[in-house]
Biopython code that builds the backbone (N, CA, C, O; Angstrom):
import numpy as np
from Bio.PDB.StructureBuilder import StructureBuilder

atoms = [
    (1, "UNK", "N", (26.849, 13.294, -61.869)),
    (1, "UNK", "CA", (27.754, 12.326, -62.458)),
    (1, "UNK", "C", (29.145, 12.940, -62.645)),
    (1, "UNK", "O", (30.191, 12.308, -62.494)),
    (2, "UNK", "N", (29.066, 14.126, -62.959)),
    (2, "UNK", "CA", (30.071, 15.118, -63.043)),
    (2, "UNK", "C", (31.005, 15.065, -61.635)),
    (2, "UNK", "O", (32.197, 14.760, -61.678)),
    (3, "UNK", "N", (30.565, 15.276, -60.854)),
    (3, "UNK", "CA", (31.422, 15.151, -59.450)),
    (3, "UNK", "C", (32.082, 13.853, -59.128)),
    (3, "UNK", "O", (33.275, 13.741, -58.846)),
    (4, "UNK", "N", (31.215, 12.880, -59.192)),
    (4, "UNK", "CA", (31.377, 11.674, -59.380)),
    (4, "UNK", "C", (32.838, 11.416, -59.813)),
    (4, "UNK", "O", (33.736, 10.999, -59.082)),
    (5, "UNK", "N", (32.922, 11.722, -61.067)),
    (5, "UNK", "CA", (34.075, 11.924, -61.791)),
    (5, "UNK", "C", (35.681, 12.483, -61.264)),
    (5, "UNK", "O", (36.804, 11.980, -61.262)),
    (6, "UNK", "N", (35.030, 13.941, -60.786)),
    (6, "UNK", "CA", (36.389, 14.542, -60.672)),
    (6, "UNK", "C", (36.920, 13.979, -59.224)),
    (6, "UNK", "O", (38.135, 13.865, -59.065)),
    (7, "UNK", "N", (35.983, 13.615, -58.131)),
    (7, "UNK", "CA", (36.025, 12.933, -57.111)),
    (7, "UNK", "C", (37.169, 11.932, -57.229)),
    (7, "UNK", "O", (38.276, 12.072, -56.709)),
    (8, "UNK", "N", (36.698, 10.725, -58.105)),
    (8, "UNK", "CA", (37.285, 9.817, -58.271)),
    (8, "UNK", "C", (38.555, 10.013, -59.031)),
    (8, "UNK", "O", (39.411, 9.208, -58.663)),
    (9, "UNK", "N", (38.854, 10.622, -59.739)),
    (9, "UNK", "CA", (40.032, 11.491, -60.111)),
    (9, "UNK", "C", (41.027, 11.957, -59.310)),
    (9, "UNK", "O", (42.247, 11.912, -59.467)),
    (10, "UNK", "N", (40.187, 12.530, -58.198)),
    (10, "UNK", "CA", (41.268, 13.282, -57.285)),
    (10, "UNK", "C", (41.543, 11.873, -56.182)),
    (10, "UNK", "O", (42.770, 11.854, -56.088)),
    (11, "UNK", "N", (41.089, 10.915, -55.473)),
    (11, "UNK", "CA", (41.227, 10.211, -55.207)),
    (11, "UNK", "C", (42.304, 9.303, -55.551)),
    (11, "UNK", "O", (43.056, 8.844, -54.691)),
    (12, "UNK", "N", (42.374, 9.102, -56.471)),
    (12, "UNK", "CA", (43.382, 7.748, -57.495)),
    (12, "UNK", "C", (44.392, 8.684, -57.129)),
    (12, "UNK", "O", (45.276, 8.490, -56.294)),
    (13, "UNK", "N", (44.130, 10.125, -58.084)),
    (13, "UNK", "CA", (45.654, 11.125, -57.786)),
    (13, "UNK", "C", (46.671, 10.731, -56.724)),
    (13, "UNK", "O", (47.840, 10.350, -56.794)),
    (14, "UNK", "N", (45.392, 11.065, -55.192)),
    (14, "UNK", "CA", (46.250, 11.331, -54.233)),
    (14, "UNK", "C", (47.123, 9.792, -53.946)),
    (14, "UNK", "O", (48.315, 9.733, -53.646)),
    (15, "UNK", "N", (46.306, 8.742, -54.103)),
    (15, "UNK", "CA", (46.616, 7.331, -53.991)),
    (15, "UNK", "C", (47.864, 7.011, -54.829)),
    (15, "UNK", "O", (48.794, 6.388, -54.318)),
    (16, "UNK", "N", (47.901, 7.395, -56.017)),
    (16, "UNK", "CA", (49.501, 7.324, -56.810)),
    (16, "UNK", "C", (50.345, 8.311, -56.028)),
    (16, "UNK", "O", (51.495, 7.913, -55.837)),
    (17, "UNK", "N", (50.059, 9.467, -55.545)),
    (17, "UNK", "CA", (51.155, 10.151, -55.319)),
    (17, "UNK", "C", (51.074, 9.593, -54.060)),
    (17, "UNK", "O", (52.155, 10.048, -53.684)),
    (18, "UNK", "N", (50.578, 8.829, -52.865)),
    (18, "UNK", "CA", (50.848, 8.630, -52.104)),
    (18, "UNK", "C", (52.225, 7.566, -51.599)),
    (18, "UNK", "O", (53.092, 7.410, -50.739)),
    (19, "UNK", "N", (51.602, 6.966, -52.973)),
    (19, "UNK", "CA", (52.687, 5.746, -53.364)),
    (19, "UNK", "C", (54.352, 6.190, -53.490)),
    (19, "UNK", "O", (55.417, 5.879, -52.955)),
    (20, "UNK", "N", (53.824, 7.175, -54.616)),
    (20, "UNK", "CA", (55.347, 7.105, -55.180)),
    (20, "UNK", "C", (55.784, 8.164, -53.681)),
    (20, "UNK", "O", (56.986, 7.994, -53.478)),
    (21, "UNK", "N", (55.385, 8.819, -52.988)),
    (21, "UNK", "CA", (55.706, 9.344, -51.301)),
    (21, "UNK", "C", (56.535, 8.172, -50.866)),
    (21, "UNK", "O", (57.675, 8.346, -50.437)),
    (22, "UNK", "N", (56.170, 7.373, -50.932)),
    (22, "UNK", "CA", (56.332, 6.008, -49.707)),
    (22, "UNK", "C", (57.566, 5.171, -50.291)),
    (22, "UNK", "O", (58.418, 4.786, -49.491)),
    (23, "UNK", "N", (57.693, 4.890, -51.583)),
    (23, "UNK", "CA", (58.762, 4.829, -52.525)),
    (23, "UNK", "C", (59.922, 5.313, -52.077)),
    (23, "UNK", "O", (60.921, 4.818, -51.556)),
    (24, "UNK", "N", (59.471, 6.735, -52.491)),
    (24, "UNK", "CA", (61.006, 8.061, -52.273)),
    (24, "UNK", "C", (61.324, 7.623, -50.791)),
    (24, "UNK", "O", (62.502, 7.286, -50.671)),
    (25, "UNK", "N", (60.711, 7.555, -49.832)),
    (25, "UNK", "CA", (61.052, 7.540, -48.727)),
    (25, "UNK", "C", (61.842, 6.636, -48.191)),
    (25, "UNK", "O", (62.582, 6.768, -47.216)),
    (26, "UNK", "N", (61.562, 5.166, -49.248)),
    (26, "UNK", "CA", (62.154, 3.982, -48.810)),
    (26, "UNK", "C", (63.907, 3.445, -49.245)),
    (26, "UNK", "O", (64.857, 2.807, -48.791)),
    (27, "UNK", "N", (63.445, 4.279, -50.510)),
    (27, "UNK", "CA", (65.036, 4.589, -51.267)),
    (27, "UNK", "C", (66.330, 5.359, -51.053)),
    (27, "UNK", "O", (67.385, 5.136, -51.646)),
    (28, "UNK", "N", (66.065, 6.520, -49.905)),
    (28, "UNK", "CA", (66.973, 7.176, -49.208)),
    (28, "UNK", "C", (67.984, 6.226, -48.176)),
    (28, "UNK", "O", (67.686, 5.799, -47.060)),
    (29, "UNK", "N", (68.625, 6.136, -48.548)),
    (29, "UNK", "CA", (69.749, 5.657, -47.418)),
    (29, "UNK", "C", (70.236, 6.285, -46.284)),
    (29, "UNK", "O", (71.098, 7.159, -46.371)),
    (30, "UNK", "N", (69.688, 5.861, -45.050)),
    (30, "UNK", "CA", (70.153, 7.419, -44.021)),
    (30, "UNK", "C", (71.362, 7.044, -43.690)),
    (30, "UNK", "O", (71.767, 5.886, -43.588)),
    (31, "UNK", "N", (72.339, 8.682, -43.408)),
    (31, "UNK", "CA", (73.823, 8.946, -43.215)),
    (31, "UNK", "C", (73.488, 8.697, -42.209)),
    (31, "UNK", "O", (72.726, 9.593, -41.846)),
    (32, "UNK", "N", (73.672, 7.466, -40.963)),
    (32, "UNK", "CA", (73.754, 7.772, -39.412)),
    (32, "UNK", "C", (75.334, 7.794, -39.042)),
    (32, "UNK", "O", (75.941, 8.397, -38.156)),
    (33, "UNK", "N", (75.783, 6.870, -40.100)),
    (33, "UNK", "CA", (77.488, 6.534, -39.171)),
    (33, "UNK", "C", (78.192, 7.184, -40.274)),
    (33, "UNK", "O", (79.098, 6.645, -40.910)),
    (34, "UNK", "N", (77.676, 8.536, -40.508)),
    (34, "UNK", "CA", (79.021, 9.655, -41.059)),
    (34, "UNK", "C", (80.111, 9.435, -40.376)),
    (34, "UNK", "O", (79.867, 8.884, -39.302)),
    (35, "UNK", "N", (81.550, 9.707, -40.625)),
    (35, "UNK", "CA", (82.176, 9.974, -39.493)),
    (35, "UNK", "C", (82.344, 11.174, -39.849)),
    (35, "UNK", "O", (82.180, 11.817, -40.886)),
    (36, "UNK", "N", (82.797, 11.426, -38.536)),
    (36, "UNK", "CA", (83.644, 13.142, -38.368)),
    (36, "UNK", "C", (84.304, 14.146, -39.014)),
    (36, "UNK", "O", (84.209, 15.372, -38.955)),
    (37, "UNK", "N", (85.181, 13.196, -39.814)),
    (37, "UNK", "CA", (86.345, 13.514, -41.207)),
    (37, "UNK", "C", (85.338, 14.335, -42.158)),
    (37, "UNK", "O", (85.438, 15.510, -42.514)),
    (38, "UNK", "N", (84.184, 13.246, -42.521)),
    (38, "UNK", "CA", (83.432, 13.560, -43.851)),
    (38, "UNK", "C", (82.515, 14.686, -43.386)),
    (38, "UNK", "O", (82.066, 15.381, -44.298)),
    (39, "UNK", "N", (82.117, 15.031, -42.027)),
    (39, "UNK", "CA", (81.261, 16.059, -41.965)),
    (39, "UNK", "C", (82.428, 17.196, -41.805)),
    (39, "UNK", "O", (81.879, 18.296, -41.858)),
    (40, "UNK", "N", (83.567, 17.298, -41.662)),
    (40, "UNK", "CA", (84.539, 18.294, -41.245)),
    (40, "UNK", "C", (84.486, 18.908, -42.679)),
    (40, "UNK", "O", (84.150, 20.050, -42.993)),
    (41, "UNK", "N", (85.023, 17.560, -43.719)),
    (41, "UNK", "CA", (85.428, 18.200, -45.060)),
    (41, "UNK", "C", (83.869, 19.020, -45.627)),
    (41, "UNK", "O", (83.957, 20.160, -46.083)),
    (42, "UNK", "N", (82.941, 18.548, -45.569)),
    (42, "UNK", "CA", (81.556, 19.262, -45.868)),
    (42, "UNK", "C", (81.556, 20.613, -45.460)),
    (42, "UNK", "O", (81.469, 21.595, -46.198)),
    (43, "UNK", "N", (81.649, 20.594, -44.361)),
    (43, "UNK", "CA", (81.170, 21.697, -43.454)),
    (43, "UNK", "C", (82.957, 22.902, -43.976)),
    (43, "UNK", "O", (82.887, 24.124, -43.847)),
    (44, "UNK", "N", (84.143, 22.297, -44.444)),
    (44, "UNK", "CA", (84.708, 23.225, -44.584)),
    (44, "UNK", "C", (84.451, 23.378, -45.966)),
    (44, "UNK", "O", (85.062, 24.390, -46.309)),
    (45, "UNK", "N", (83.829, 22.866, -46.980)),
    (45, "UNK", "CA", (83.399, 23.305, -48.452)),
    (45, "UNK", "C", (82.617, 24.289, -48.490)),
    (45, "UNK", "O", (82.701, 25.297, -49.191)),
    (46, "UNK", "N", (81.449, 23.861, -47.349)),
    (46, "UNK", "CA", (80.409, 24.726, -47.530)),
    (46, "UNK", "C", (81.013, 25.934, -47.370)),
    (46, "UNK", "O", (80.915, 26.778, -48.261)),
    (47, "UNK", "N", (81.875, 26.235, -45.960)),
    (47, "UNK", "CA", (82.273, 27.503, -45.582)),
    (47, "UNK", "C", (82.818, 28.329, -46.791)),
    (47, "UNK", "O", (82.832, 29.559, -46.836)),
    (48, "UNK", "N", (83.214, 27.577, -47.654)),
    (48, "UNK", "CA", (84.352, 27.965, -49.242)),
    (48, "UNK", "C", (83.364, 28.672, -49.503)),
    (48, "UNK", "O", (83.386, 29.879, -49.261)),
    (49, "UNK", "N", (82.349, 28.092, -50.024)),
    (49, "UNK", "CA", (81.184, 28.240, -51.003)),
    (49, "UNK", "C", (80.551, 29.630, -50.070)),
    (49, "UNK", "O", (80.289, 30.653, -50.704)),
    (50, "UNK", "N", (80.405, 29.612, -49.085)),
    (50, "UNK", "CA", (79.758, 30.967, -48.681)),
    (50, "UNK", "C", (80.711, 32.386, -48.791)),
    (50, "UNK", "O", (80.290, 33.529, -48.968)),
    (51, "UNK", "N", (82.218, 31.917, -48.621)),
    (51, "UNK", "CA", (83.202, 33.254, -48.585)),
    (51, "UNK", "C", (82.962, 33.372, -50.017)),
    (51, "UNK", "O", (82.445, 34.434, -50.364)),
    (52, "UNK", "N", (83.262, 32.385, -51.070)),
    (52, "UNK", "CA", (83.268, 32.993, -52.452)),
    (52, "UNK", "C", (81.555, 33.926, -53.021)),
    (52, "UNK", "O", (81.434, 34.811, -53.869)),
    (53, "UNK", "N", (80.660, 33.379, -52.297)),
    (53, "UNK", "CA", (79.669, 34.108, -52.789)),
    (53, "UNK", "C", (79.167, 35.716, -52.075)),
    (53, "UNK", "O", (78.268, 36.473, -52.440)),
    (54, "UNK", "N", (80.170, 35.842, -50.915)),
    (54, "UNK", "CA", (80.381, 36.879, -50.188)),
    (54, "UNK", "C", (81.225, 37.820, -51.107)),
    (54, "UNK", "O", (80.836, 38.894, -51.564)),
    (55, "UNK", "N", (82.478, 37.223, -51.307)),
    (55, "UNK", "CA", (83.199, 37.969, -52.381)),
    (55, "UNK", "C", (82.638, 38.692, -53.389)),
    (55, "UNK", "O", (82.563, 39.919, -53.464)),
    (56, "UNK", "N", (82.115, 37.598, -54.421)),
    (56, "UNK", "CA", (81.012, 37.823, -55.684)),
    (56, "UNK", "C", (80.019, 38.969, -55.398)),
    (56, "UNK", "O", (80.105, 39.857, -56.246)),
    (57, "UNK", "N", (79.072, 39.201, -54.406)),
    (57, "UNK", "CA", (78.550, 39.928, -53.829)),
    (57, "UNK", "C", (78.748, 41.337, -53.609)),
    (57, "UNK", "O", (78.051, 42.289, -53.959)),
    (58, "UNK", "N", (80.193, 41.278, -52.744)),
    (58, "UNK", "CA", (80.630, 42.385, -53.240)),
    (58, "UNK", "C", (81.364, 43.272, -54.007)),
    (58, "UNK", "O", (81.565, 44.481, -53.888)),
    (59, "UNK", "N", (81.767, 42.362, -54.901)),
    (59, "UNK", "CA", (82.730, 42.932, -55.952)),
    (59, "UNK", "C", (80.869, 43.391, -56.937)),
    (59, "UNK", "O", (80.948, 44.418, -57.611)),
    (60, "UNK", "N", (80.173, 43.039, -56.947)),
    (60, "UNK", "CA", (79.070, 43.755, -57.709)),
    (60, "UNK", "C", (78.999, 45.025, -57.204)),
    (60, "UNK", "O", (79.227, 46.006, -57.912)),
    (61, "UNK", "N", (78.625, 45.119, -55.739)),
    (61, "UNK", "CA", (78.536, 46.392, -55.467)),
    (61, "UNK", "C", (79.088, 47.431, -55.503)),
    (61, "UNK", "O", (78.860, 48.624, -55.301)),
    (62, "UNK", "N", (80.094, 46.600, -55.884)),
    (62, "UNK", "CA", (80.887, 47.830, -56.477)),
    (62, "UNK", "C", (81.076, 48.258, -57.457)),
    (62, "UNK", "O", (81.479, 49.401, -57.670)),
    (63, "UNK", "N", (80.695, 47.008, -58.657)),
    (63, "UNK", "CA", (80.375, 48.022, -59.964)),
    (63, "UNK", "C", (79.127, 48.561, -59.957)),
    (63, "UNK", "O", (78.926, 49.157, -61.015)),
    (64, "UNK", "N", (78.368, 48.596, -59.343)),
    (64, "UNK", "CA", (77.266, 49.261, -59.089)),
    (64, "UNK", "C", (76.717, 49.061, -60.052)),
    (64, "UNK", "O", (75.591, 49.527, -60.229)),
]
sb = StructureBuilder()
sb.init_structure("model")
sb.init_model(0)
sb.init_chain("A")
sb.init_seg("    ")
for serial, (resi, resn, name, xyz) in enumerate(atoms, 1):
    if name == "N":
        sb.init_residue(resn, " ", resi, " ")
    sb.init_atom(name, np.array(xyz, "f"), 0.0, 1.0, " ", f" {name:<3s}", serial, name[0])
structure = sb.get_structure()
C-alpha cells in the first residue's frame, strides 16, 4: 500500500511539473525579427562587461 502511495505521488508530481513545463514554454515570446541595431548594441555591452571583468581580475592579482 506503501508503494502504492509514493507511486502515485511521484506521478501527479511529474504531471504538475509537466504542466507548469508547457506553461513556461508558451509564455516566452521568441526574438525572431531582432534587428541588427539591437543585437550590435548587446553584443557591444556584453563585450564592456567582459573587458571590465578582465580588468577586475587582474587588478586582484595583483594584490595578491
Amino acid at each position: 500500500m506503501m508503494w502504492m502511495s509514493i507511486a502515485l505521488i511521484v506521478i501527479v508530481t511529474e504531471a504538475i511539473l509537466y504542466d507548469l513545463y508547457k506553461e513556461s514554454r508558451k509564455q516566452e515570446p521568441k526574438k525572431e525579427n531582432e534587428s541588427l541595431d539591437t543585437i550590435e548594441e548587446r553584443l557591444k555591452a556584453l563585450e564592456d562587461q567582459v573587458s571590465s571583468i578582465r580588468v577586475a581580475q587582474g587588478m586582484r592579482r595583483r594584490d595578491g
